[in-house]
N, C-alpha and C positions, 0 to 999 in steps of 0.2 A: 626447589625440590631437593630433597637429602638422599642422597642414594646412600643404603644400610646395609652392606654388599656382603655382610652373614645371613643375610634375611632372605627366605623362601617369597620367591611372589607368583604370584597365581591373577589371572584376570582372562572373561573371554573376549578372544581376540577377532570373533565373527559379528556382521554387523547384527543388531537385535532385531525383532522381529522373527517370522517365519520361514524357514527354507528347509531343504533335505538336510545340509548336517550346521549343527554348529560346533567352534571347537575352544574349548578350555585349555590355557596355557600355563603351563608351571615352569619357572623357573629358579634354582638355586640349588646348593648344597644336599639338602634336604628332598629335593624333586621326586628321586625315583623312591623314596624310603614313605614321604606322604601321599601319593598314588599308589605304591604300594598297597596300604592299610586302605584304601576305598575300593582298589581295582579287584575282582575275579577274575581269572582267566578261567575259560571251558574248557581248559587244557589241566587245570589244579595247578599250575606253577606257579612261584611269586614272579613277581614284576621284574625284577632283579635277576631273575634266571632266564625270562625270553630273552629273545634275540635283540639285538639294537640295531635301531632303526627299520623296523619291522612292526607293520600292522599286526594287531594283536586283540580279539575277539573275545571278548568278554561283559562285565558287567561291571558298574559300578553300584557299590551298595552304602550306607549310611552305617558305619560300622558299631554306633552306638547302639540301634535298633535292629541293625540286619535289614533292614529296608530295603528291598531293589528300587534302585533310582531308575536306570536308563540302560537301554544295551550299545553297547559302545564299541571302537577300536581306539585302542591304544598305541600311540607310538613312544619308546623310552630312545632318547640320545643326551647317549654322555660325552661331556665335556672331554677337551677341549672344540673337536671339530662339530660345534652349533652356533644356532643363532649370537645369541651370549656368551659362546667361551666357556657358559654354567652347562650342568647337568640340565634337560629340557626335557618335559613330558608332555605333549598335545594329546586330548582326550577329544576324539570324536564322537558328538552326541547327536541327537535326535535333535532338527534347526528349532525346535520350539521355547521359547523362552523361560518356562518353569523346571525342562530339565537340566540346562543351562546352569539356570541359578541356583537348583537344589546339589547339582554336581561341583558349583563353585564354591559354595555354604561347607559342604561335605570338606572340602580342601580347605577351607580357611580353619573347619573348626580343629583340624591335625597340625595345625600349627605355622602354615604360612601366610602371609598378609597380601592383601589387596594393592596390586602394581599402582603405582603411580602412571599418571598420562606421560608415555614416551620411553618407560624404563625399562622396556628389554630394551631396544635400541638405543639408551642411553650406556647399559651396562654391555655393549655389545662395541660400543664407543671409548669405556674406559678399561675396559680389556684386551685393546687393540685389536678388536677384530675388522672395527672400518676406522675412519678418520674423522672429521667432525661434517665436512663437507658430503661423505656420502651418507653421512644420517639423515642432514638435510634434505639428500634425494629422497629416502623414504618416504618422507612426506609428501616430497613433491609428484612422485609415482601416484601414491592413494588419491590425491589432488589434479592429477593429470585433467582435461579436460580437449584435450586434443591430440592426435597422434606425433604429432612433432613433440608436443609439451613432452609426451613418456616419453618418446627417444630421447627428449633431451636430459631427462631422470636418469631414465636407464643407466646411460653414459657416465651420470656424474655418478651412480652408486656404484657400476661398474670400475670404477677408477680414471675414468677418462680425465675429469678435472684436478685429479691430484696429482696424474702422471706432467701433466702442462708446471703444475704449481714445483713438483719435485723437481722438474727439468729446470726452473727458474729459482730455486732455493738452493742446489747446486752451484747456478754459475755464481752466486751472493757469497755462499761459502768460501769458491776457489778465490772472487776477491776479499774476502775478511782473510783467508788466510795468506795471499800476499800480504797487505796489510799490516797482520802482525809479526808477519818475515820479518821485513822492513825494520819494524819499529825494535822486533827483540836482537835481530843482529846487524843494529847500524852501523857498525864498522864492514862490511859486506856491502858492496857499491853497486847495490841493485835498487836502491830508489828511481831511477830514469827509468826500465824496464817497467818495474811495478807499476809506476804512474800511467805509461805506453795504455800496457797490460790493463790495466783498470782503466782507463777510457773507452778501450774498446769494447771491455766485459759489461759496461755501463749500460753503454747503447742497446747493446745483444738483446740486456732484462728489459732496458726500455722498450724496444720492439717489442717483446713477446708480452709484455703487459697490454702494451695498446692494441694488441690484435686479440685479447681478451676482454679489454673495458670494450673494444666496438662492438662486442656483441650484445651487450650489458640491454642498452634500451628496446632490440627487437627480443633478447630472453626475458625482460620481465613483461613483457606484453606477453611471450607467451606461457609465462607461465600463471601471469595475475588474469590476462586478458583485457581487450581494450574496452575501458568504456564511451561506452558511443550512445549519445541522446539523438533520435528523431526529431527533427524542429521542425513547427513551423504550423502558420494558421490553422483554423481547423477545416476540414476536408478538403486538404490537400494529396493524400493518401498515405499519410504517414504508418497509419492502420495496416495498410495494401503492402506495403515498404516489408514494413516487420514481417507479415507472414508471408511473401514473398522469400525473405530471406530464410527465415524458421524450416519453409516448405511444408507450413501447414497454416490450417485455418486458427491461430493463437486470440487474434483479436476481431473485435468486433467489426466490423466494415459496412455503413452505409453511406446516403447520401446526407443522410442529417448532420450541419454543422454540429459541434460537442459534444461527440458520443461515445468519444475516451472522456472519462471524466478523470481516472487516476492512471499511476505511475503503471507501468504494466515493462518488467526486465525478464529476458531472455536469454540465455547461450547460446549460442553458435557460432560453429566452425568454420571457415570459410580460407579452405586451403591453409589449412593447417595452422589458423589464428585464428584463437579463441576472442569472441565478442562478446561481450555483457552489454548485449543491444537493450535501451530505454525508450520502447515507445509513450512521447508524453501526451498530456492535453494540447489542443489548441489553443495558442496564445489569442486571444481577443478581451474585446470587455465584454464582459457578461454581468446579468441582475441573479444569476443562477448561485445560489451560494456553495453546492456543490462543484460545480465549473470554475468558480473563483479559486478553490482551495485546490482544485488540478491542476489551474494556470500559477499560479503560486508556487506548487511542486514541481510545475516544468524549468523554475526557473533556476529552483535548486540546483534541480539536474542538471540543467548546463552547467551551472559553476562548476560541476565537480567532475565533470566529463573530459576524457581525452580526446576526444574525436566528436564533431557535431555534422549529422548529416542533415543538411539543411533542404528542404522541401519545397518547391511552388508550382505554384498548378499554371500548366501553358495555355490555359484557356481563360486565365483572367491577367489582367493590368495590374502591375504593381499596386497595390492598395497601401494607407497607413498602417494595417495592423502588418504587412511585409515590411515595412520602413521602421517600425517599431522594433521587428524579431532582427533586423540587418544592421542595425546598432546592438542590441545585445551583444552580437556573437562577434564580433570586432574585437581582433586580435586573438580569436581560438585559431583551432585546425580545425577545419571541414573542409566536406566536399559537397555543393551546391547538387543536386538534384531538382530538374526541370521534366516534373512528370504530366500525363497525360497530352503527349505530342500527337495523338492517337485524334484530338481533337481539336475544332479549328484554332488555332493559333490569336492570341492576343496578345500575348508575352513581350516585349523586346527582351528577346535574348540576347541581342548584342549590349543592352545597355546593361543590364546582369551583369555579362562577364566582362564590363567597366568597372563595374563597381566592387566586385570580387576579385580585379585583378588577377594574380598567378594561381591563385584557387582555383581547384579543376571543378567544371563544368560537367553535366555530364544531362545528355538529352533521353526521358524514359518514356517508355509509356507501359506500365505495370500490367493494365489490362493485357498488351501483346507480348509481355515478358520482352521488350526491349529494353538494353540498356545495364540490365544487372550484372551481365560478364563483364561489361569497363569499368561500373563500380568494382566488383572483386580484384580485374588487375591492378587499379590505382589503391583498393588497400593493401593489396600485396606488399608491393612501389612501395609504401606511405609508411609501412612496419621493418622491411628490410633495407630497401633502399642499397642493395648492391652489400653490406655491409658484409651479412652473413653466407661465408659458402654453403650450399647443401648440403654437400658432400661429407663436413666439418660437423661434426654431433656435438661437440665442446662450446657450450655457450654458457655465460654467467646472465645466470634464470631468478641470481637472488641480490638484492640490495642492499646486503651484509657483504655479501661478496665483492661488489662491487665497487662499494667507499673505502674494504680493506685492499685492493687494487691501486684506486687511487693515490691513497696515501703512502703504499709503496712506492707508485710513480715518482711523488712529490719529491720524497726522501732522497731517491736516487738522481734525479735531478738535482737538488742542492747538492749531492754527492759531486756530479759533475760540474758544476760551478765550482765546488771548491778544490776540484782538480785542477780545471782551467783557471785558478786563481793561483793557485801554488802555494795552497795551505799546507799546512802538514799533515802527515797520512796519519797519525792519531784522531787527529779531528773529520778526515773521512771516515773512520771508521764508523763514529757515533752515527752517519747518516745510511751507513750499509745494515747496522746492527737495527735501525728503525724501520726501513726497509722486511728484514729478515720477521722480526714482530711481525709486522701487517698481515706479512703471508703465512706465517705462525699462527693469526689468528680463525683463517681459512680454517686447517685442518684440526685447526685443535690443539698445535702442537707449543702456543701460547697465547692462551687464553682465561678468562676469568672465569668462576667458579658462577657468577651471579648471568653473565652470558650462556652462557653454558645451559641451566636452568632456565631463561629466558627461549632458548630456542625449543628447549622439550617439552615445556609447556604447551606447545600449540599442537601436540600430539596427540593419538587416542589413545584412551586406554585398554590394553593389548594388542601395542606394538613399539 
């Protein structure tokens, strides 16, 4: 994407479809002069003479034809203090889609173009108004899927993640500029100090990096969410399992073996981690050629799954087609589920939890709603794991984020090696100065033009 940053863009920004209002976005140079030319006020004033940032009751008309399009409010905000840094005109329409787009038509055809996916917030980004990392949150907000997940948006557009990043590209600084103390006034007998000085500075970035990478694997669970397939024979309650968890009736639930025939994926939340629960088919052999292409699909889904809640009914003996699913899933994460204990017992449960070793067990009976709150604490456990405080809203929720972390760690680390080696401080510096990058390419503050484009792309267009 080229951002053409004399260029008017216009796009609406409300989702399509029907509602009470939708609203048309203009942004650029040009903003309040081509709203102007389409807006009435029933007041007779131009555009340019209301008030800013003040609803403003009027009409939009097609000024070619004089045509009344829509009766609308108008907001003008000028630049600097907006979204963009631009001049900004939101047009509030009737939520229907033809006045929308006759209102947008009207705008494009006065002379501004059609935003690209992502470019207010991308030009909102190269006019310093956020960093690169809290553009990220913007999406990550519209994206949210669970209440932790927005907090953890919120925070990063808020600044929370950049205030962490600045705190650590400071102390990088104060060592580059020992550093090149050192190297520009070597007759000045502060190389011992320096060296001290930059070892301890080292460790500092190091800590504070690794109490950011450990949030890394429970932020992208909550931000991607976890996937999780349902295993296991058929009429085991896998069906029971899903809407159980959903809290509604989602799937079909009888006694008949194979009556999921296909993949059937769901959301939900569950204390604040988001689930892309997969209830599958029943793995068995079947002559059913439908049933064939569902146990086929289940098996996909495991491969691609982070989590397998594996299924067996306490009222039958381990069977081949359990001995079959029990090799599958050999060397995932799951959690074994032993449902209907509700009914006489044939299971060896002990010999189960032989065979799934440190894999937690957990005894159900769906019918009496037992057993679902020890599932939910063990997923809790199973995403956190102590790792993440609560209290802490600062999590890295993205995997860009993450590997540039990393490779800061690395950096500094060799840094420290070649302290404790007793290199020369020129050649630490090349490992602070890699360092300084990584986290540079966090906010934006060095980064590539083809990145850059890569992350706005996955944005909508009008916002």
């Amino acid at each position: 994407m080229t951002i053409r940053e004399e260029d008017t863009i216009a796009a609406i920004a409300t989702t399509p479809g029907y509602s009470g209002i939708g609203i048309v976005r203009i942004s650029g140079a040009r903003a309040l002069e081509i709203a102007g030319e389409i807006f009435r006020s029933v007041t007779g004033k131009p555009l340019k003479e209301l008030p800013d940032r003040k609803l403003n009751y009027g009409y939009i008309y097609d000024p070619d034809s004089s045509e009344k399009i829509d009766e609308v409010l108008v907001t003008a905000m000028r630049g600097p203090c907006t979204y963009t840094r631009e001049d900004v005109v939101e047009i509030n329409c009737h939520g229907g889609s033809l006045p929308l787009k006759r209102t947008l038509e009207a705008i494009m055809d006065r002379g501004a173009r059609l935003a690209e996916p992502g470019e207010f917030t991308k030009r909102a980004f190269l006019n310093g108004r956020i960093d690169l990392s809290q553009a990220e949150a913007v999406i990550d907000i519209i994206n949210a899927k669970t209440d932790r997940g927005l907090k953890a948006a919120v925070s990063q557009l808020g600044g929370g993640l950049s205030e962490r990043l600045d705190m650590i590209m400071d102390k990088l600084l104060s060592m580059m500029s020992r550093v090149e103390a050192s190297i520009d006034f070597p007759e000045h007998d502060i190389e011992e100090i320096t060296i001290d000085t930059l070892k301890q500075d080292a460790s500092q970035v190091i800590c504070l990096l690794d109490r950011l990478i450990a949030t890394a694997s429970s932020g992208k669970i909550i931000r991607e969410g976890l996937k999780t397939a349902i295993i296991g024979k058929p009429n085991v309650g896998k069906s029971s399992l899903l809407n159980a968890l959903l809290k509604e009736n989602r799937a079909i639930v009888t006694d008949i073996p194979g009556t999921t025939r296909d993949i059937i994926e769901e959301f939900v939340s569950i204390r604040g981690i988001p689930l892309k629960i997969i209830d599958t088919a029943g793995i068995r052999e079947s002559r059913d050629i439908v049933e064939k292409i569902g146990v086929e699909r289940t098996r996909e889904s495991l491969e691609k799954a982070d989590l397998i809640l594996l299924v067996f009914d306490a009222a039958q003996s381990l069977s081949d087609e359990d001995r079959i699913i029990i090799e599958m899933v050999k060397g995932k994460k799951l959690i074994v589920l032993i449902n209907k204990t509700d009914l006489e017992a044939k299971l060896d449960v002990e010999k189960v939890k032989t065979i799934f070793g440190d894999k937690p067990v957990i005894l159900m009976s769906l019918v009496e709603g037992k057993g679902l709150d020890i599932l939910e604490d063990i997923l809790y456990n199973m995403v956190f794991s102590g790792e993440v405080e609560a209290s802490d809203p600062v999590m890295i929720t993205n995997v860009r984020h993450e590997n540039c972390l990393k490779r800061a760690r690395r950096s500094l680390e060799e840094a420290m090696k070649a302290i404790e080696g007793g290199m020369p401080v020129d050649l630490i510096s090349i490992d602070i100065k890699e360092a300084m990058e990584a986290i540079g390419e966090i906010t934006g503050d060095s980064i590539t033009d083809e990145i850059i484009n890569r992350i706005f792309e996955d944005f909508c267009i009008g916002k």
